[in-house]
C-alpha positions as CSV (number, residue, x, y, z in Angstrom):
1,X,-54.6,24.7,-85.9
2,X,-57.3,22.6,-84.9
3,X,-54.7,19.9,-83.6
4,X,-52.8,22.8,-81.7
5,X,-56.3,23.4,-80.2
6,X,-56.6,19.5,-80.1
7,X,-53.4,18.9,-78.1
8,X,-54.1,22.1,-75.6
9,X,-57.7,20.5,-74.4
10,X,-56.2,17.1,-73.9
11,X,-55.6,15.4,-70.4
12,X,-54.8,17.7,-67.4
13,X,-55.8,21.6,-67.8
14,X,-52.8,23.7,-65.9
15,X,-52.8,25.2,-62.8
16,X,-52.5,28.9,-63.2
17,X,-51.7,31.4,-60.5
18,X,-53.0,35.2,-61.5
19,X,-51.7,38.1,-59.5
20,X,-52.8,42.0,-60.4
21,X,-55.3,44.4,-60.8
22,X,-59.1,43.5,-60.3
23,X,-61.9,45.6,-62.0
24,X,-65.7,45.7,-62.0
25,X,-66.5,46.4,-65.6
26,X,-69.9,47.9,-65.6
27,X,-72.1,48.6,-68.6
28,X,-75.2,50.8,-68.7
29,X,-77.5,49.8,-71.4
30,X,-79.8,52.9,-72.6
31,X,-80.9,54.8,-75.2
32,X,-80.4,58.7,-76.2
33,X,-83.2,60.5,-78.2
34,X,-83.3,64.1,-77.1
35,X,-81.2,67.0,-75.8
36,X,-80.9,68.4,-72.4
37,X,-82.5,71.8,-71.8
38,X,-79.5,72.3,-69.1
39,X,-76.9,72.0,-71.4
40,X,-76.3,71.4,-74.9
41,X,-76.1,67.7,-74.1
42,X,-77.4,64.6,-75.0
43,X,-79.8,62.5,-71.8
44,X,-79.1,59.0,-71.6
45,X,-81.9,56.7,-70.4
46,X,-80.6,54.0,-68.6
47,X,-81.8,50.5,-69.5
48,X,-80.1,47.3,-68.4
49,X,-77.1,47.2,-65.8
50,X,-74.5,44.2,-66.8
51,X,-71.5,44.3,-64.4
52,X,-68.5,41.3,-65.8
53,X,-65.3,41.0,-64.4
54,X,-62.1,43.0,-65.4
55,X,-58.2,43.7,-65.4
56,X,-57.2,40.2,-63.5
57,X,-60.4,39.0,-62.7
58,X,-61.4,38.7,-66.7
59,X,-57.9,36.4,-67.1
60,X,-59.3,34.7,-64.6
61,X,-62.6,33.9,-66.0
62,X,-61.1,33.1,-69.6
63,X,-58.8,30.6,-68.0
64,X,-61.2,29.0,-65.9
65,X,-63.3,29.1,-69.4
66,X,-60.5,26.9,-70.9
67,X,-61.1,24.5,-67.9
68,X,-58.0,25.5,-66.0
69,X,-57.7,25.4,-62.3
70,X,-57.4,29.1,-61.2
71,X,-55.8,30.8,-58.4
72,X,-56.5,34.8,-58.2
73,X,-54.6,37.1,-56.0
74,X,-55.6,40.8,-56.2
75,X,-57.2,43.6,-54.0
76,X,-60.3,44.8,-53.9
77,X,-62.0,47.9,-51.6
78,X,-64.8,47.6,-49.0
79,X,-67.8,48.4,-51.1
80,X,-70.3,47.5,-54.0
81,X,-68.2,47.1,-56.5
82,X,-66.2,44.3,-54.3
83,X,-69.5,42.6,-53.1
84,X,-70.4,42.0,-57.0
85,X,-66.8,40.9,-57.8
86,X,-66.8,38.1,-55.4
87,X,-70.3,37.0,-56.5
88,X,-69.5,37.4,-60.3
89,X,-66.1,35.0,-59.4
90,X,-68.2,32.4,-57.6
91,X,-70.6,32.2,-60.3
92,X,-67.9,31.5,-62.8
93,X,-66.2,28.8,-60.0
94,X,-63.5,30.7,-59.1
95,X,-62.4,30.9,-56.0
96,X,-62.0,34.3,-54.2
97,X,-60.1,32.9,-50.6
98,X,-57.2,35.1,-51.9
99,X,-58.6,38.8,-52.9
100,X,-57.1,41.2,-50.3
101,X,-59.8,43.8,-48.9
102,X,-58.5,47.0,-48.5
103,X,-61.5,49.3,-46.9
104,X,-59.2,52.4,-47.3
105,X,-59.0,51.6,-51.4
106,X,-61.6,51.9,-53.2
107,X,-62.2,48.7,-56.2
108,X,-61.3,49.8,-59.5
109,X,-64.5,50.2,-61.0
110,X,-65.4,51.1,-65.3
111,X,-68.7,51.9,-66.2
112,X,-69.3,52.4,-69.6
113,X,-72.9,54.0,-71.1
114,X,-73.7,52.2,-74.3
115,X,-76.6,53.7,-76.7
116,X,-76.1,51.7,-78.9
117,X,-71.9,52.5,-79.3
118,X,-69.9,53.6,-76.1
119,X,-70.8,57.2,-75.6
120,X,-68.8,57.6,-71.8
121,X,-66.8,56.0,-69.3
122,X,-67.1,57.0,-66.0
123,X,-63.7,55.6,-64.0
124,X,-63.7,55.2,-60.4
125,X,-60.0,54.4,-58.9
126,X,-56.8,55.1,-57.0
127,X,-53.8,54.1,-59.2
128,X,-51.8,54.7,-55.6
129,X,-49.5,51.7,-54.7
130,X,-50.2,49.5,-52.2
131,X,-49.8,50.7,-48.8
132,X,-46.9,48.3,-47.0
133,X,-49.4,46.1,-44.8
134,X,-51.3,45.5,-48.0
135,X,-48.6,44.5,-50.4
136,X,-47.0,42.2,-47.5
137,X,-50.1,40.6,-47.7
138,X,-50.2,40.0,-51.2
139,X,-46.7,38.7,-51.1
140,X,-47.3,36.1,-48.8
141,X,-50.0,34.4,-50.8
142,X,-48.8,34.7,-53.5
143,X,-45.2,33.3,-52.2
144,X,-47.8,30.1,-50.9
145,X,-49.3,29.7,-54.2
146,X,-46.9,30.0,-56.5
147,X,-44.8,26.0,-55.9
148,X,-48.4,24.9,-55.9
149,X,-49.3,26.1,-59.8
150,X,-47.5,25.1,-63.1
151,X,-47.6,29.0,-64.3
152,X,-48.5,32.5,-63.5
153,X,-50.1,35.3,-64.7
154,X,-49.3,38.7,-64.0
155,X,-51.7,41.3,-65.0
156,X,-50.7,44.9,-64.7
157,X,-53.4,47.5,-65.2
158,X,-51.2,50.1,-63.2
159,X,-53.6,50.7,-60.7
160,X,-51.7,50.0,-57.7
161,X,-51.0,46.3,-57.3
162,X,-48.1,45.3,-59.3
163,X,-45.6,47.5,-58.0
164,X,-41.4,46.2,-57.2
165,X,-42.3,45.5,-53.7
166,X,-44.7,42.4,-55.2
167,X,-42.9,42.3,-58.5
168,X,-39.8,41.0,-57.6
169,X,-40.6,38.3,-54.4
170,X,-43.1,37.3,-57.2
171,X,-40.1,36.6,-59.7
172,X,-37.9,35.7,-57.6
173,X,-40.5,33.1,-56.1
174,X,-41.5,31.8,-59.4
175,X,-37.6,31.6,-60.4
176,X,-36.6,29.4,-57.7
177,X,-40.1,27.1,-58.4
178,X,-39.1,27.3,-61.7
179,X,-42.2,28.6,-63.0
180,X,-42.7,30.6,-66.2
181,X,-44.3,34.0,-65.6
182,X,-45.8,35.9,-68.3
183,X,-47.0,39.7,-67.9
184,X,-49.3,42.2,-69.6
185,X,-47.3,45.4,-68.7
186,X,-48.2,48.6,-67.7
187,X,-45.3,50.1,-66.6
188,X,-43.1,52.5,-69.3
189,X,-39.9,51.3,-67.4
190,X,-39.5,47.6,-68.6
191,X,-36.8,46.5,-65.8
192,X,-39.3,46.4,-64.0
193,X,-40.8,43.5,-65.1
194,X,-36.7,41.8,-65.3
195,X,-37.0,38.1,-64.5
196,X,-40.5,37.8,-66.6
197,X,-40.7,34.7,-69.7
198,X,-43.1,36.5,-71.8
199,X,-44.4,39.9,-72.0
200,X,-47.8,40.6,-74.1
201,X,-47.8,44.5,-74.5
202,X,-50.1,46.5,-77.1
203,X,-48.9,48.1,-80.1
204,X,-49.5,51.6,-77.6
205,X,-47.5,50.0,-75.1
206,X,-44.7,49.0,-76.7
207,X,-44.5,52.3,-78.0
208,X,-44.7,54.2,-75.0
209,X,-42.0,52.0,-73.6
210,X,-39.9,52.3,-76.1
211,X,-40.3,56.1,-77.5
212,X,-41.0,54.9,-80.9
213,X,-43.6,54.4,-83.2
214,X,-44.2,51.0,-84.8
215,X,-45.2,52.2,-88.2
216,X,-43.8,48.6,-89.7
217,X,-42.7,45.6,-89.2
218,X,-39.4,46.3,-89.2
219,X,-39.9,48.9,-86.5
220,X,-42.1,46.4,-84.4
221,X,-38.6,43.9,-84.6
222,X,-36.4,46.1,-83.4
223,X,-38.5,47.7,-80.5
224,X,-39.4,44.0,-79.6
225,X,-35.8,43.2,-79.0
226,X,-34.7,46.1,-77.4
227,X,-37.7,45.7,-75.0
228,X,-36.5,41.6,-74.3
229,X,-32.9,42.9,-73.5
230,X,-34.8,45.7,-71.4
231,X,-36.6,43.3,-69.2
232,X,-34.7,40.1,-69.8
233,X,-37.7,38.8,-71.2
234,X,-37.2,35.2,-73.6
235,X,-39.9,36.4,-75.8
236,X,-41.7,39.4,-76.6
237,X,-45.8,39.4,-77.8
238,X,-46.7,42.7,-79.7
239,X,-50.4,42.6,-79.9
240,X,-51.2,45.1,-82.8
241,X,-55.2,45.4,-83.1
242,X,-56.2,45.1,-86.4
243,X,-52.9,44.2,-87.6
244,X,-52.8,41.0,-85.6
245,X,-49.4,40.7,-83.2
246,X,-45.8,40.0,-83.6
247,X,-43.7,37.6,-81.5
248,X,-40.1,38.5,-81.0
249,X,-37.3,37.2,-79.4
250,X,-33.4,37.3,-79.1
251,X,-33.2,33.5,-80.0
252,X,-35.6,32.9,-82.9
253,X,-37.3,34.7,-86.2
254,X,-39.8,37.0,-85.8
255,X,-42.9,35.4,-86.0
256,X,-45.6,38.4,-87.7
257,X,-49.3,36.9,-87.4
258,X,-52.4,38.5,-89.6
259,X,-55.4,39.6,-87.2
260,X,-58.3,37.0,-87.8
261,X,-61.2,38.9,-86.0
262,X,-64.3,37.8,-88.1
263,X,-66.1,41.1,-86.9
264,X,-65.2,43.7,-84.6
265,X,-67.7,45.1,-81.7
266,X,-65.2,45.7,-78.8
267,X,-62.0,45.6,-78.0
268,X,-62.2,45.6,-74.6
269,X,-60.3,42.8,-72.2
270,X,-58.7,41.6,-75.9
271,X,-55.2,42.0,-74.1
272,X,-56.7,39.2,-70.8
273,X,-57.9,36.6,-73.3
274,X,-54.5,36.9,-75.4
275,X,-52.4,36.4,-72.3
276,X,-54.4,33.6,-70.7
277,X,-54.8,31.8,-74.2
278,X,-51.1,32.2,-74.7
279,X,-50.4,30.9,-71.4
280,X,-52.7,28.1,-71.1
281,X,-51.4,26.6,-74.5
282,X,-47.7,27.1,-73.3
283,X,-48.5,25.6,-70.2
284,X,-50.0,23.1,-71.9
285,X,-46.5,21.8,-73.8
286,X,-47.3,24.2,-77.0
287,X,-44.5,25.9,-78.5
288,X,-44.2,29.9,-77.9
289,X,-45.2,30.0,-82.0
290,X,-48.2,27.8,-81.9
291,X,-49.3,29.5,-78.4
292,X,-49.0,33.0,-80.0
293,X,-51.1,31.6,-83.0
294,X,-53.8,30.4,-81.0
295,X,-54.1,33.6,-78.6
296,X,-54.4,35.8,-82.4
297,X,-57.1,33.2,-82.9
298,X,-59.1,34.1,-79.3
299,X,-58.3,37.1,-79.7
300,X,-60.2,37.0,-83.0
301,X,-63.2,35.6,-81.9
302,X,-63.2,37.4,-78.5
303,X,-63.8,41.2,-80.3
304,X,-66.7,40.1,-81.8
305,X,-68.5,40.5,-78.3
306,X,-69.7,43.1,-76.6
307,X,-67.8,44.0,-73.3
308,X,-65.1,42.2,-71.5
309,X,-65.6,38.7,-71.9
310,X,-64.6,34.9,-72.4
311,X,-63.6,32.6,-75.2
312,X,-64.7,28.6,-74.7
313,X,-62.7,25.8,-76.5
314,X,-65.7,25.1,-78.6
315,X,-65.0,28.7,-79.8
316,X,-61.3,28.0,-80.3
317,X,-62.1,24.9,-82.4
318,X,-64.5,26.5,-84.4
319,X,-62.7,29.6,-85.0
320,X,-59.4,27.1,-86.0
321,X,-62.1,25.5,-88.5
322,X,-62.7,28.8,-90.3
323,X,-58.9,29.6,-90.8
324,X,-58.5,26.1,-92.4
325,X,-61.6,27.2,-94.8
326,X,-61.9,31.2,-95.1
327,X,-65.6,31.2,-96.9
328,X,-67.2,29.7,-93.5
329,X,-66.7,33.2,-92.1
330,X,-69.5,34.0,-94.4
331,X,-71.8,31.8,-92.7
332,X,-73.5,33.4,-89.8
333,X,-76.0,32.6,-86.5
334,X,-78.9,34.9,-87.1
335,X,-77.8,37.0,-84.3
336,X,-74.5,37.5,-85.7
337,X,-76.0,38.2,-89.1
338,X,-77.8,40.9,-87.0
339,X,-75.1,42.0,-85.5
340,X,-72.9,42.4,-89.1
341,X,-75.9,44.3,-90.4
342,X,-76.3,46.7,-87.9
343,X,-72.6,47.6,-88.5
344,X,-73.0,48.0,-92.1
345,X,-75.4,50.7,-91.4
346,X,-73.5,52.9,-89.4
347,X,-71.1,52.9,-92.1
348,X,-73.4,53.8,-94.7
349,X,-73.8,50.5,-96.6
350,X,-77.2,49.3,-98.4
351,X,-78.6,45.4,-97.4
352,X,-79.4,43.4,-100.0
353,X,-81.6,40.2,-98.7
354,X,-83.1,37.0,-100.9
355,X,-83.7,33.7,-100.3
356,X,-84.1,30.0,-101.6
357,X,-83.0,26.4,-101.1
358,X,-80.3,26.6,-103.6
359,X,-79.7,22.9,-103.9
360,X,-77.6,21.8,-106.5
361,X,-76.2,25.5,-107.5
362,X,-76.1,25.7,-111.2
363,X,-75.6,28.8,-113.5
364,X,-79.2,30.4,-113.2
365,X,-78.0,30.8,-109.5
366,X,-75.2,32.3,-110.0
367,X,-76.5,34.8,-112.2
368,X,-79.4,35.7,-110.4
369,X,-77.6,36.2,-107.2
370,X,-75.1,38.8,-109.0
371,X,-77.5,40.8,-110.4
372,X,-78.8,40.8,-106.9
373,X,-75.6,41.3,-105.3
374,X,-75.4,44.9,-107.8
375,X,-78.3,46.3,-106.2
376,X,-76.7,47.2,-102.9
377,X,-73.4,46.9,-100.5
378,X,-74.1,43.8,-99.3
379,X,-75.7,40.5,-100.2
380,X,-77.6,38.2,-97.5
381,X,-78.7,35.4,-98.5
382,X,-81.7,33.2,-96.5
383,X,-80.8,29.4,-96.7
384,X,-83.7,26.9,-96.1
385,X,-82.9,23.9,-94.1
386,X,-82.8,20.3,-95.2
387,X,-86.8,19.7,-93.0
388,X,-87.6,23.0,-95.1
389,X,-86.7,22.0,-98.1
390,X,-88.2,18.1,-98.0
391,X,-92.2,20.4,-96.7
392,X,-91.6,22.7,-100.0
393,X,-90.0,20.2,-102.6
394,X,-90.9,16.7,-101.2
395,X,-89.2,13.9,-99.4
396,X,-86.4,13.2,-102.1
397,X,-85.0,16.8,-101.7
398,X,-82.7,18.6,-100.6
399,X,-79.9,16.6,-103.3
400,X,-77.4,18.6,-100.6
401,X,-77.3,18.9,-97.4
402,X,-77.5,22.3,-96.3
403,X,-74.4,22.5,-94.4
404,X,-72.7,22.1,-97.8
405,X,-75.0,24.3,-99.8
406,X,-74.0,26.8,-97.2
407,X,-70.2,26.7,-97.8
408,X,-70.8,26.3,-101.5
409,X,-72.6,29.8,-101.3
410,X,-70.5,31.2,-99.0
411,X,-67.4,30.4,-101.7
412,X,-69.0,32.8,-104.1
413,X,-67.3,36.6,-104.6
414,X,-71.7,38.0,-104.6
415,X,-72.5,36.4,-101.7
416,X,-71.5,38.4,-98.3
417,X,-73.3,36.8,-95.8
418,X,-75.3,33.5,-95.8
419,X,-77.6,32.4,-92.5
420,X,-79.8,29.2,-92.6
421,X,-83.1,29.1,-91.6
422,X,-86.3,26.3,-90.8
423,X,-89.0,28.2,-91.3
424,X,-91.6,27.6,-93.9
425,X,-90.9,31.2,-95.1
426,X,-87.8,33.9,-94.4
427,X,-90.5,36.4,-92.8
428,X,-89.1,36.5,-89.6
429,X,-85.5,36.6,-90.7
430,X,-86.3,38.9,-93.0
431,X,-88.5,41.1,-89.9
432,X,-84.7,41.0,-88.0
433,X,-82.1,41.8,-90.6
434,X,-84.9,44.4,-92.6
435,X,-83.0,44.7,-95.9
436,X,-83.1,47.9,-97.6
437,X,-83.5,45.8,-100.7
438,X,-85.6,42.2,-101.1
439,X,-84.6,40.4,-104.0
440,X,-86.9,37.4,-105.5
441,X,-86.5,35.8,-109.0
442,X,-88.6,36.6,-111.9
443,X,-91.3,33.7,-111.4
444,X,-92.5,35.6,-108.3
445,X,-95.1,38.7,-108.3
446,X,-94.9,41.5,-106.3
447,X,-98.0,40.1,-104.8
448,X,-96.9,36.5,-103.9
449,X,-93.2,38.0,-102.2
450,X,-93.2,37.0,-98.3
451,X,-91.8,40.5,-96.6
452,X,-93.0,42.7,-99.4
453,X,-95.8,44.6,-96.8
454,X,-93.1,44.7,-94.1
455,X,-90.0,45.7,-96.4
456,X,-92.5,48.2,-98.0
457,X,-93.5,49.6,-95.1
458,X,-90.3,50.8,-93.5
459,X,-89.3,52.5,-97.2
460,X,-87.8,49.5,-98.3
461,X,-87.4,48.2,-102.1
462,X,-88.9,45.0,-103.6
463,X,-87.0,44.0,-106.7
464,X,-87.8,41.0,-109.1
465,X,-84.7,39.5,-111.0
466,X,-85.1,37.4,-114.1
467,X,-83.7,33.6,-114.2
468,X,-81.9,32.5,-117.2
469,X,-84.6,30.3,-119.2
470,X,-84.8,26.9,-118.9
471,X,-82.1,26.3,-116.3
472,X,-83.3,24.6,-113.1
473,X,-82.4,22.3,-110.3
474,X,-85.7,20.1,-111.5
475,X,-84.4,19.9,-115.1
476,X,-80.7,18.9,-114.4
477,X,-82.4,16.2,-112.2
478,X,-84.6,14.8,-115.1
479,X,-81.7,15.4,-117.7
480,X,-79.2,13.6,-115.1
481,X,-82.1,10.6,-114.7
482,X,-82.3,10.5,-118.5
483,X,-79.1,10.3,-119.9
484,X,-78.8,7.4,-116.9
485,X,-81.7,5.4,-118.0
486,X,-83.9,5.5,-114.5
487,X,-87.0,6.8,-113.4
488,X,-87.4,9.5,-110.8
């Protein structure tokens, strides 16, 4: 996949035209600790305010991510909500010559009150079509635009915008330009969407469309065809949450891809980075298979962050890198080992944290880090650094660099999690993740354990394991040095 990603990112990014419905995604940031004496409710304390783009505007932004050049057509109100859409646009380069005001509409606004999971969304919106002077607006751009891009984008969040008065001069346009459209429908009625190249409904979509449920594959196959015949469609993309997504067509196999999400915090705007992945790679000269494969993998990596948001092709490669080698999943930024933690708890699970340099694993490891592993739900494990390593054990060590000590690590069933650090001692990583268990081996006291006061002190559990006797990285060094003839 890393070639696929490879050939997408080489010379000239597409031109993509996107036509629907904008939305200000807002999210309040607070906490909740008490009850109101109104009503047996709970009071939120507003925190931080983060408004990011939505619907249209968030394809937008994760093309323009991908380095593509960007042409949005979409209407927005006369108000707030409009002001900060235009400024979050030009901060992300995209141009907003070709939003449509409409001061008797209001913009489609989601704010969402987060302490620290989603506890509300408060929608303010008018899913009422497009009044005739609007939508003739709308056509006429986007009838201007559409000869000038290689591809557009139609995203349909059935609030007003992508109704058959712009549906079908939009088709017709990009027929006669011969430019693929691909949609993210709304609408239960597929027709409506007849003269499309690729739809990319949800599992829920589909469905609804359809009147059936996709409990299997099977099911998923035939709804997919019946929906391409519906809407004339060459290709159907099924994405199925957790399950990954499904690519069907009247032409080809179906083509059933595993979800790949390393960690899942929200699945919001999922469905805008699938459809502007998938369309970017196609434009790009990738096959529909290798396009759908590469949106499952943005798709992937785009859930793991809070809010609607973007994927960069940095992000793509690396999250190609970690299909080609599974146990690299294991291997975590600090903050996303925070993250992982902090959803472990709410699901009940026991940390387990310890720490070393590890360098040249042997059997003593493995053992130790077992036993360790037993004492909870999950094992994190502190890495030093090569610098790290060299200040504890001198200039000739680290024997392996600690990008491989890492993967090595990460390859082992006991380990869950592994995070490298260049501190003298894990104390501070330890002060973030705060295990409910702090493992150090039996040469340690209770006494000389960095983080016992701290673990301690929140009700956490110091635990000393044994290591097997007489099996070290130091004496496999001298016995290797030995049998070898050489001094150290």
């Amino acid at each position: 996949m890393i070639a696929v990603v490879d050939r997408c990112f080489q010379g000239r990014r597409p031109k993509v035209l996107v036509v629907g419905d904008i939305i200000c995604d807002v999210y309040l940031y607070g906490t909740v600790n008490r009850i109101s004496p109104e009503a047996p409710v709970p009071i939120f304390e507003c925190g931080e305010r983060r408004p990011v783009l939505g619907g249209a505007a968030n394809v937008a932004a994760n093309l323009q991510a991908f380095g593509c050049e960007v042409s949005l057509v979409g209407v927005v109100g006369s108000d707030p909500a409009a002001q900060e859409i235009r400024m979050l646009l030009e901060k992300q380069g995209i141009a907003t010559t070709w939003l449509v005001e409409d001061p008797l509409r209001p913009t489609t606004e989601k704010t969402r009150l987060v302490a620290p999971q989603q506890m509300l969304r408060l929608d303010r919106e008018t899913r009422q079509p497009l009044d005739p002077e609007i939508w003739e607006v709308v056509v006429d751009l986007v009838g201007a635009l559409v000869p000038q891009v290689d591809g557009v984008i139609c995203s349909d969040y059935h609030k007003g915008v992508c109704i058959p008065e712009v549906l079908e001069p939009l088709l017709a346009r990009a027929r006669d330009a011969g430019r693929p459209v691909v949609v993210d429908p709304k609408a239960r009625d597929f027709t409506h969407y007849r003269g499309a190249t690729v739809l990319t409904p949800n599992r829920l979509e589909a469905e609804r469309a359809s009147g059936r449920v996709l409990n299997d594959e099977a099911e998923v196959e035939a709804v997919g065809r019946w929906l391409c015949e519906q809407s004339q469609a060459e290709a159907v993309l099924v994405t199925r949450g957790p399950e990954g997504m499904s690519l069907i067509s009247p032409t080809r196999a179906p083509l059933h891809i595993l979800s790949n999400a390393r960690e899942v915090y929200d699945g919001t705007g999922a469905g805008d980075t699938v459809i502007a992945t998938f369309t970017m790679a196609m434009l790009s000269g990738l096959d529909v298979a290798d396009a759908a494969r590469l949106a499952n993998t943005a798709a992937g990596v785009v859930v793991g962050k809070m809010g609607t948001a973007v994927v960069t092709p940095t992000e793509l490669r690396t999250a190609c890198a970690l299909e080609a080698a599974p146990e690299l999943r294991k291997i975590l930024t600090r903050d996303e080992l925070v993250r992982a933690v902090r959803q472990h708890r709410q699901a009940g699970e026991r940390m387990v944290f310890t720490n070393g340099c590890f360098d040249l694993l042997h059997v003593g490891h493995m053992r130790y880090l077992q036993q360790a592993r037993a004492l909870g739900d999950r094992l994190l494990l502190g890495l030093n650094d090569d610098a790290s390593v060299r200040r504890l054990k001198g200039d000739k060590r680290p024997l392996i660099p600690h990008g491989e000590r890492a993967s090595v690590l990460a390859a082992l069933a006991c380990v869950d999690y592994v995070t490298i650090f260049s501190e003298d001692t894990p104390l501070e990583l330890i002060e973030c993740v705060r295990p409910d268990i702090l493992v150090k081996g039996g040469d340690y006291t209770p006494a000389t354990v960095v983080g016992r006061d701290e673990v301690e002190a929140y009700g956490g559990e110091v635990v000393l394991v044994p290591f097997v006797e007489g099996i070290s990285t130091t004496n496999i060094i001298d016995s290797v040095l030995q049998r070898y003839h050489r001094s150290p």
